[in-house]
C-alpha positions as CSV (number, residue, x, y, z in Angstrom):
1,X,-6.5,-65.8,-1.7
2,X,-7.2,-62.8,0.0
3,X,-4.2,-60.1,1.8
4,X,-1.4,-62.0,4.3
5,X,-2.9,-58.3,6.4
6,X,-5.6,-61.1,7.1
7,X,-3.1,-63.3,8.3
8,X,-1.4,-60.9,10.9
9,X,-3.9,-59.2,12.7
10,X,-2.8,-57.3,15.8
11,X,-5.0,-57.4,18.6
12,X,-4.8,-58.8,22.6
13,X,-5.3,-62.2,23.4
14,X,-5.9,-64.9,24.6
15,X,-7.6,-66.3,22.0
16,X,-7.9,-65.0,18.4
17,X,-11.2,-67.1,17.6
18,X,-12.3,-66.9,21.2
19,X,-12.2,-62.9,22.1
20,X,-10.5,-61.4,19.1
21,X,-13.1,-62.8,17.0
22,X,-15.9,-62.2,19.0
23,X,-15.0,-58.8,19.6
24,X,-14.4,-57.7,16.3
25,X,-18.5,-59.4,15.5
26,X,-19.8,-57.5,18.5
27,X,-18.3,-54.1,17.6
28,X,-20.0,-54.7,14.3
29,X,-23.2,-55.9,15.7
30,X,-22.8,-52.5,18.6
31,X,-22.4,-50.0,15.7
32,X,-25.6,-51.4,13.7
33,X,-27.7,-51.3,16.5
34,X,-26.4,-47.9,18.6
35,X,-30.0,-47.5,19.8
36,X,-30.1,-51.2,21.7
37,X,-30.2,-51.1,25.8
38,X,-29.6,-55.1,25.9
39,X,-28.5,-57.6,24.2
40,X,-28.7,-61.5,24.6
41,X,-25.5,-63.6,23.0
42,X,-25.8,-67.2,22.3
43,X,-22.8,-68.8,22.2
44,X,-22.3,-72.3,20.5
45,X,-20.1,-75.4,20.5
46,X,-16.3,-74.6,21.3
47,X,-17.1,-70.8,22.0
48,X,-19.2,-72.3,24.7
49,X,-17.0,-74.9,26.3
50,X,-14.4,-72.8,26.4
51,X,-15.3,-69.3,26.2
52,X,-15.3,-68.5,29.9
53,X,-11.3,-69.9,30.0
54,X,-11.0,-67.7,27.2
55,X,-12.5,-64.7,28.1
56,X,-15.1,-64.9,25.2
57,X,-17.9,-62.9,27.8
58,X,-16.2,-60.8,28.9
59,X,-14.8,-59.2,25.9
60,X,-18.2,-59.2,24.2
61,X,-19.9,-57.2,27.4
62,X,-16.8,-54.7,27.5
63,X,-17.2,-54.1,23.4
64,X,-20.8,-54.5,24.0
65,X,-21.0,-51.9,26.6
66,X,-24.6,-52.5,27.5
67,X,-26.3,-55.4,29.7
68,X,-26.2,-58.7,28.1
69,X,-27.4,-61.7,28.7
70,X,-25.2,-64.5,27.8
71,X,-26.9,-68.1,26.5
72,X,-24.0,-70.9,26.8
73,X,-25.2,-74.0,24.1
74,X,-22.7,-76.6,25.2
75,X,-24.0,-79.5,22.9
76,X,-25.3,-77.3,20.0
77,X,-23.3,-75.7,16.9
78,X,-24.3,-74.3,14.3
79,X,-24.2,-75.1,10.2
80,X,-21.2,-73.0,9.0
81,X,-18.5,-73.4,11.9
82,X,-18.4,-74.9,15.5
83,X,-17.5,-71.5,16.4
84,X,-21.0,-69.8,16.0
85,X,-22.2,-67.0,17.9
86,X,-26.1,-65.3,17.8
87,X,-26.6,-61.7,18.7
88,X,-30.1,-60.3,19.6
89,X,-30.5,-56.7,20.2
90,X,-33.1,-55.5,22.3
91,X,-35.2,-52.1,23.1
92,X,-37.6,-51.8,25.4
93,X,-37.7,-55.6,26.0
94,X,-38.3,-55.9,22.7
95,X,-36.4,-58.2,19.6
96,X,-35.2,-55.6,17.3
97,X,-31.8,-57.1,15.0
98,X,-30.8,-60.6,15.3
99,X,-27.2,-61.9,13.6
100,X,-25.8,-65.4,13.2
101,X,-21.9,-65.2,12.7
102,X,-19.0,-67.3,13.2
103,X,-15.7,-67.0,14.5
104,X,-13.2,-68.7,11.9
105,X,-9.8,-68.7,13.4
106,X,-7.0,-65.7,13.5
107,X,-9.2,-63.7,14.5
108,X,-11.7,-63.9,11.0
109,X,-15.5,-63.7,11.5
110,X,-18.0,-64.6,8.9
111,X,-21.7,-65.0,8.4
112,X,-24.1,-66.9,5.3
113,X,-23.1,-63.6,2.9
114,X,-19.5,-63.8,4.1
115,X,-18.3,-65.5,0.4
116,X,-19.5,-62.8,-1.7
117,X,-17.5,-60.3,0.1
118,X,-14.0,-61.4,0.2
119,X,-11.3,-60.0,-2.2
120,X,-9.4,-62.1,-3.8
121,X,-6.3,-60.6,-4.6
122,X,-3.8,-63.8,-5.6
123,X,-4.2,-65.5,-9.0
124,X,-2.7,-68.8,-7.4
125,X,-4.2,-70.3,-5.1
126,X,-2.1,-73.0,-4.3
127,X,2.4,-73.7,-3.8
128,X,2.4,-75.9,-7.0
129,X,0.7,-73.2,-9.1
130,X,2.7,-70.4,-7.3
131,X,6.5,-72.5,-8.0
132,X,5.7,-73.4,-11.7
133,X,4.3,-69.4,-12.1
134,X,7.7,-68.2,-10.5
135,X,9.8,-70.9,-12.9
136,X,8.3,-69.1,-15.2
137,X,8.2,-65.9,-15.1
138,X,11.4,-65.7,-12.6
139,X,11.7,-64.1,-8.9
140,X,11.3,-65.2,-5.5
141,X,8.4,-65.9,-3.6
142,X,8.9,-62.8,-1.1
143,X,9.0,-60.2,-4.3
144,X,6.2,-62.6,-5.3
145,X,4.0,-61.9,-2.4
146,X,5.6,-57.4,-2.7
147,X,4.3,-57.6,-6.5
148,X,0.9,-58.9,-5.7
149,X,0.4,-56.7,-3.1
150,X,2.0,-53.7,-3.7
151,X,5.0,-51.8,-1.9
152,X,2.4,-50.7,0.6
153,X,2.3,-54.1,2.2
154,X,5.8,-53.7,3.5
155,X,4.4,-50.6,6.0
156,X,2.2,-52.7,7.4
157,X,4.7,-56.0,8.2
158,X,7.0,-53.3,9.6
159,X,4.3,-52.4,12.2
160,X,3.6,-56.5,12.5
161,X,7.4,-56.5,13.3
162,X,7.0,-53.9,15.9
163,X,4.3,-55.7,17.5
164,X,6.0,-58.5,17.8
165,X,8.9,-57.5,18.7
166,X,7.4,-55.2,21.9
167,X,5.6,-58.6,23.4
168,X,8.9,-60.2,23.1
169,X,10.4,-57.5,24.9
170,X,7.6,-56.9,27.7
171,X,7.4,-60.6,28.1
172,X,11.3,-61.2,29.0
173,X,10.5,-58.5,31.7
174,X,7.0,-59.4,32.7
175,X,7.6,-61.8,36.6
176,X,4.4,-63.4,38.1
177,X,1.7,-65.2,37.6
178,X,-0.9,-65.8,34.9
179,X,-4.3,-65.1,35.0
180,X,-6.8,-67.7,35.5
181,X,-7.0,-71.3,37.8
182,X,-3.8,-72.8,37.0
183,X,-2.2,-70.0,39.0
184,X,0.5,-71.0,36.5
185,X,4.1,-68.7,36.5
186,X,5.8,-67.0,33.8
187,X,8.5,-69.0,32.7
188,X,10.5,-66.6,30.0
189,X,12.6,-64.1,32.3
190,X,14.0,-67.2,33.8
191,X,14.9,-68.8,30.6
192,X,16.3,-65.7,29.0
193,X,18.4,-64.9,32.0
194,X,19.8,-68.8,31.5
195,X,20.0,-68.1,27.6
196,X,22.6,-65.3,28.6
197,X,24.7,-67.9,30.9
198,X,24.5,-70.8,28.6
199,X,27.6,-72.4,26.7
200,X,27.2,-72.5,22.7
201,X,25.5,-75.5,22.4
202,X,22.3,-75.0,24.1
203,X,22.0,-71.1,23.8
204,X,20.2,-70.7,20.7
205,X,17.3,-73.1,21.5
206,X,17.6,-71.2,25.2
207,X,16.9,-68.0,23.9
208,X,14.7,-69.2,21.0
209,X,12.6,-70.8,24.0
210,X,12.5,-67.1,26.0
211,X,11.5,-65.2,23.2
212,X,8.9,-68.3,22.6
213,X,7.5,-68.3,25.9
214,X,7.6,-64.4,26.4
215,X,5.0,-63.5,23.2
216,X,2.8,-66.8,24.6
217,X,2.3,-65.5,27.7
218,X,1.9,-62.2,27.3
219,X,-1.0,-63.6,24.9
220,X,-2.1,-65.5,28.0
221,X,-2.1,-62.4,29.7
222,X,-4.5,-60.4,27.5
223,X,-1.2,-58.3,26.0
224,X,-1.5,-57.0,22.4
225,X,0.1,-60.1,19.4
226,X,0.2,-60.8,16.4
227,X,-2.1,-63.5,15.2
228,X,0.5,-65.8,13.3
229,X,-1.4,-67.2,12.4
230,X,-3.7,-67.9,15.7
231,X,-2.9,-65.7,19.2
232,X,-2.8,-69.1,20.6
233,X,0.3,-69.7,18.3
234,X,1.7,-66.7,18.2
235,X,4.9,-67.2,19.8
236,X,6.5,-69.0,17.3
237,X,7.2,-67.0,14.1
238,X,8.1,-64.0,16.3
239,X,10.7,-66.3,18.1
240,X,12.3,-67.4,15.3
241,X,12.9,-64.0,13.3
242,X,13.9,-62.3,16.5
243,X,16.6,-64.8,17.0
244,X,18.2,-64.3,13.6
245,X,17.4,-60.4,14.1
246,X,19.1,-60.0,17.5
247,X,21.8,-62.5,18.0
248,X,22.9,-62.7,14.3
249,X,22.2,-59.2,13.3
250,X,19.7,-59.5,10.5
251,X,18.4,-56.4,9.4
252,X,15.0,-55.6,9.6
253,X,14.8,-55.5,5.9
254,X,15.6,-59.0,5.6
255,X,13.2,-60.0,8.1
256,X,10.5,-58.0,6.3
257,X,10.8,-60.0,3.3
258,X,10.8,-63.2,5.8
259,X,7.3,-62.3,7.2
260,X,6.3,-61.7,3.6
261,X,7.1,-65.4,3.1
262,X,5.6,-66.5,6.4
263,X,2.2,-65.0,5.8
264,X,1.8,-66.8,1.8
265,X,2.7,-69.8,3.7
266,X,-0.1,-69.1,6.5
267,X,-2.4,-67.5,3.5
268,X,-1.8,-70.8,1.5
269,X,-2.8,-73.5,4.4
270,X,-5.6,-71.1,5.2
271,X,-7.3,-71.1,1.6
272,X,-7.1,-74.2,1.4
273,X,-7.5,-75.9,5.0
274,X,-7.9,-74.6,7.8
275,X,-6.2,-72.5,10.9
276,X,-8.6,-73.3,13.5
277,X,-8.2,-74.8,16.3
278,X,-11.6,-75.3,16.8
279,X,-12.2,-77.0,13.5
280,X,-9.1,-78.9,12.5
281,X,-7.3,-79.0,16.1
282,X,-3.5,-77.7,17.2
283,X,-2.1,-78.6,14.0
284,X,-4.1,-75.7,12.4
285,X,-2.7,-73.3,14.6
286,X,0.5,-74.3,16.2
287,X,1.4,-76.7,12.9
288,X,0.5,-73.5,10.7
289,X,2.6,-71.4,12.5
290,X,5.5,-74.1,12.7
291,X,5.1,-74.5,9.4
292,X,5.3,-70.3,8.5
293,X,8.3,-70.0,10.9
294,X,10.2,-73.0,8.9
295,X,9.8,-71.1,5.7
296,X,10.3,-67.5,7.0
297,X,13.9,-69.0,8.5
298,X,14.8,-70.9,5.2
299,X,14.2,-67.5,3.3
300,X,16.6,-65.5,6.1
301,X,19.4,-68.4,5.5
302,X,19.4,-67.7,1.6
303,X,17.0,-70.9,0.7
304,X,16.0,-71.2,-2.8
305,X,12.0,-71.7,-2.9
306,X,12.1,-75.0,-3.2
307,X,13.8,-75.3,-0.2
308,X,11.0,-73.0,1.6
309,X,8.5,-75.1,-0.2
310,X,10.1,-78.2,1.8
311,X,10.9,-76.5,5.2
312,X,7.3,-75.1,5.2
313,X,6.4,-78.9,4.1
314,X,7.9,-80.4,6.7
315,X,7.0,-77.7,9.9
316,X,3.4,-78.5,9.1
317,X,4.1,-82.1,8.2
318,X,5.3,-83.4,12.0
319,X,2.5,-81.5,13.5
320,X,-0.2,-83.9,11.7
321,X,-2.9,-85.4,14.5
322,X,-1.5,-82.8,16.9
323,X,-5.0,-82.3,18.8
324,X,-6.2,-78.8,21.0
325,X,-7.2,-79.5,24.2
326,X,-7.0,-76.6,26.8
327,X,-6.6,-77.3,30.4
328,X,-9.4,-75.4,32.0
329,X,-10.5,-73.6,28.8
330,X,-7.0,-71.5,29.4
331,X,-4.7,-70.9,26.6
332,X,-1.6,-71.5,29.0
333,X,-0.8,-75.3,29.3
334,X,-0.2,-77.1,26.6
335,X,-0.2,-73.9,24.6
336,X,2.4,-72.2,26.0
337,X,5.5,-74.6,25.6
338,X,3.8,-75.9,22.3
339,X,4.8,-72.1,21.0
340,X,8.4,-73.3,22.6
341,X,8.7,-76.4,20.9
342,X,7.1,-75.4,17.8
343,X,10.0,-72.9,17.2
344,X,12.3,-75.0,17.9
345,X,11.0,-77.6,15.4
346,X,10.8,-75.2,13.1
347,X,14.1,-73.8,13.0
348,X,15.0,-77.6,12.7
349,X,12.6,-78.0,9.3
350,X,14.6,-74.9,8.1
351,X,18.3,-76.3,9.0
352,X,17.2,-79.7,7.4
353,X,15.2,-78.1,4.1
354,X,18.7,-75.6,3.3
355,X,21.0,-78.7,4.0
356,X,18.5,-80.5,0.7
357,X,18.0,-79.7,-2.6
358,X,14.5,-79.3,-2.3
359,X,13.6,-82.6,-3.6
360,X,11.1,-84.2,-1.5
361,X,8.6,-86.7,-2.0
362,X,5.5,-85.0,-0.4
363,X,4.3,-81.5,-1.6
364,X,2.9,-78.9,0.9
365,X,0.0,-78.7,-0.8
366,X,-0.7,-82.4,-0.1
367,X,0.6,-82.3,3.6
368,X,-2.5,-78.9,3.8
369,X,-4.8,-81.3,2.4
370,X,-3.9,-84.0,4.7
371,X,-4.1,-81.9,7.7
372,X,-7.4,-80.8,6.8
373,X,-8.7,-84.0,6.1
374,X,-7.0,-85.0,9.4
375,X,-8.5,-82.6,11.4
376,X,-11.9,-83.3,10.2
377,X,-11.4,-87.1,11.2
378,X,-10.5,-85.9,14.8
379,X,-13.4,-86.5,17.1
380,X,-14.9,-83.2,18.4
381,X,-13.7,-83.3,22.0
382,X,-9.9,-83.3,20.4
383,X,-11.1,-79.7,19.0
384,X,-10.9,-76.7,21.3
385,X,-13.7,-78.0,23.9
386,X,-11.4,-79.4,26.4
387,X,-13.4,-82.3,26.8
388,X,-10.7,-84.5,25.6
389,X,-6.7,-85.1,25.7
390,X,-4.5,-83.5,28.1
391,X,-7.7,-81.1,29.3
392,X,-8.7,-84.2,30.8
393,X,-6.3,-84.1,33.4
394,X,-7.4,-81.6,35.1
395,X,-5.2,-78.7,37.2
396,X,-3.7,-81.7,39.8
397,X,-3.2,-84.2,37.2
398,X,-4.8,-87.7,37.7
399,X,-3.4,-90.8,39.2
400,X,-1.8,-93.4,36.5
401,X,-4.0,-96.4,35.4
């Protein structure tokens, strides 16, 4: 497996496979070809369906910074990902560089020679072989993840931490509107204000739900995330951890070590499935997330790794099936209150995990392989092109049958 860094990107949204992606492919494919005065971008499968509701031309033109000539191929993908992009570069009306790359998920790009460059810096690549190295040779999976790594990595999660923790905070002031058709309102000012006024019972999930809501839509809104592991999910871990962080008063040391955990959790289904929501559907991204958040919680409430092993199990576990279908091509509805609920479920997975002794009957390694085997059954339209599910629907909704 290669560095959680890969995990938690930090870039502005909506979409990290859809514009973060895409914009990190045509600032290489810009740089190579600095003499270019056009360029033509075909785009491919779910980039195309939904790249205009997620801003995928646009960014490419602004990184871009020349004319280009966009080529939408609904009902075509290409070999390596349904996410495939071609960039032609162009002088004088003339062909000169041509690139075939793909857009992965959290914000990865590859090509054909992709393979031979990646560092792998983990010796495990899988929970089982991580838990019986750890029974072993003794430690937790946090000073597991430090020792790989280095100390170094703890500099960067602190400016992850940041991140997240400004979009929380310019969310819960942002008031308005979103961008885009739905004409849809932000939500978490409202709920935050009704966090502060609620009794006991309901103010955690209230506040969980603000926080939630405010990191979603400022993704919605373009605004600088975290990928945890997707923009489109990256509401929930942030929500969690800044719960425990402001209400209960964990230190920020303690939630370091927590997004340590969170991203081997998110490294692990990545390896070894999928995060994309245009190959493997919601699950990837809001169920990986769910499933990081469980185990990032367990860790803060003094959980033994088995009983991260089963939270994370379980976060990922109730997400299986859970299909990505974007109204109007918009990362705003379902997305949104998915980040909302997924939190909430995943605070849930933790409570339940820490209550166990982190005996269950079905590994997280075998829930990963079922969600990728899952998401490869799903029919295409159930995948990111919003030709399928609730995208169906349409902005006014449809009459019952």
């Amino acid at each position: 497996m290669e560095s959680i860094k890969k995990i938690f990107k930090i870039g502005n949204g909506p979409s990290s496979s859809h514009t973060m992606g895409p914009k990190f492919a045509a600032e290489q494919f810009a740089e190579k070809n600095t003499d270019a005065d056009a360029f033509k971008v075909y785009l491919y499968g779910s980039l195309a369906l939904t790249g205009k509701g997620h801003m995928t031309d646009y960014i490419i033109e602004k990184t871009l910074s020349k004319p280009v000539e966009f080529i939408w191929k609904n009902d075509e993908t290409l070999p390596l990902h349904t996410n495939g992009m071609r960039f032609e570069a162009y002088v004088a009306g003339k062909k000169t560089d041509e690139w075939e790359v793909y857009s992965i998920g959290g914000g990865e790009i590859m090509d054909k020679n992709s393979e031979a460059g990646e560092v792998h810096i983990y010796p495990q690549e899988t929970m089982k072989e991580i838990l019986i190295h750890l029974e072993k040779e003794g430690g937790t999976l946090w000073e597991y993840v430090l020792k790989t790594e280095g100390e170094e990595l703890v500099d960067y999660l602190r400016k992850v931490w940041e991140t997240m923790k400004d979009a929380i905070h310019r969310g819960l002031e942002a008031d308005g509107t979103l961008p885009g058709v739905l004409k849809l309102r932000r939500k978490a000012p409202s709920y935050h204000v009704k966090a502060r006024m609620q009794n006991k019972f309901a103010e955690d999930d209230t506040f969980l739900f603000a926080y939630a809501l405010a990191v979603s839509e400022e993704n919605a809104a373009a605004g600088k995330v975290v990928t945890a592991p997707t923009c489109g999910s990256s509401g929930i871990l942030p929500a969690v951890l800044y719960l425990f962080y402001k209400k209960y008063d964990f230190s920020e040391e303690r939630i370091i070590k927590a997004l340590a955990v969170a991203g081997l959790i998110g490294n692990l289904i990545k390896e070894n499935a999928s995060i994309s929501g245009a190959e493997v559907g919601c699950q990837g991204e809001v169920g990986a997330a769910c499933s990081m958040a469980a185990g990032a919680c367990t860790q803060l409430l003094g959980g033994t790794n088995y009983q991260i092993e089963y939270a994370a199990a379980s976060g990922l576990e109730h997400h299986l099936g859970l299909t990505c279908d974007p109204v109007a091509g918009l990362v705003q509805v379902p997305c949104i209150e998915r980040n909302a609920f997924g939190a909430q479920r995943a605070l849930d997975a933790a409570l339940y995990a820490i209550h166990s002794d982190g005996r269950h009957m079905i590994p997280f390694d075998n829930v990963v392989e079922v969600m990728e085997q899952t998401g490869h059954d799903l029919p295409s339209l159930y995948k990111e092109t919003s030709l399928g599910g609730l995208a169906t629907i349409g902005i006014n909704g449809r009459p019952p049958k």
